[in-house]
N, C-alpha and C positions, 0 to 999 in steps of 0.2 A: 243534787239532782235526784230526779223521783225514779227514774227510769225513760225509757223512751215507748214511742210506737213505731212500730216497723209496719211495712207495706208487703210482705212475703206474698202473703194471702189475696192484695187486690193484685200485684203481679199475676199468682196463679189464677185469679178470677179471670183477669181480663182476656186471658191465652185462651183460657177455656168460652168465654164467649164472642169469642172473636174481636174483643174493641183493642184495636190496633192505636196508635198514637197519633197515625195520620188522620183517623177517623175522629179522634177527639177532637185534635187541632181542628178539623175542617167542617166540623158541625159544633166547634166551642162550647163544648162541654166543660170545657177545663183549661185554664190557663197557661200558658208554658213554663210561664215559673212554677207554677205548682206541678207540673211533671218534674220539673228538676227535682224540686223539695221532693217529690214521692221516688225518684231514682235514687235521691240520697238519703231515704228517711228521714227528711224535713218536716219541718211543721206545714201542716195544710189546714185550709179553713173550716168549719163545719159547713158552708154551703157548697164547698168543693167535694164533700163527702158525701152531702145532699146529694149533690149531678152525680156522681159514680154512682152511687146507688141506683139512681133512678135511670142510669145509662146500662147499667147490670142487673137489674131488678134482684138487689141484695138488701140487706141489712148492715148498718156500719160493723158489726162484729162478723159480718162474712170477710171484711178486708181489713180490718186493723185487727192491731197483733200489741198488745201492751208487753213490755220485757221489761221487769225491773232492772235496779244495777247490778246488784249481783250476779246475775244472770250474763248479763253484760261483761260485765268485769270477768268471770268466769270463759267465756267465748275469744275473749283478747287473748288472754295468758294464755291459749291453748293454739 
């Protein structure tokens, strides 16, 4: 494995501009499995990175977060 992407960052976005879950769900911006995946650090699509973006008026590197393994691995053992 190469590493993963984490979602820290669209978390912190989305607190800060208020998009709630209910609000996604309810103007379907985003699918609900793709919430799960983003709660779990799942894989999500680039068009679902599209809508967040454009529901946050961000950049995909304002909410993804690349962590190699070691870094990973690193985090575990600790």
């Amino acid at each position: 494995m190469a590493g993963k992407i984490i979602y820290d960052k669209l978390r912190e976005k989305m607190k800060e501009k208020g998009l709630t879950t209910y609000k996604i769900r309810k103007e379907k911006i985003i699918s609900e499995g793709t919430l799960q995946n983003i709660r779990n650090d799942g894989r999500i699509t680039t068009d679902a990175i599209a809508s967040l973006c454009a529901a946050l008026d961000c950049q995909p590197g304002d909410i993804l977060e690349y962590v190699p393994d070691e870094m990973m691995q690193r985090d575990n053992e600790q």
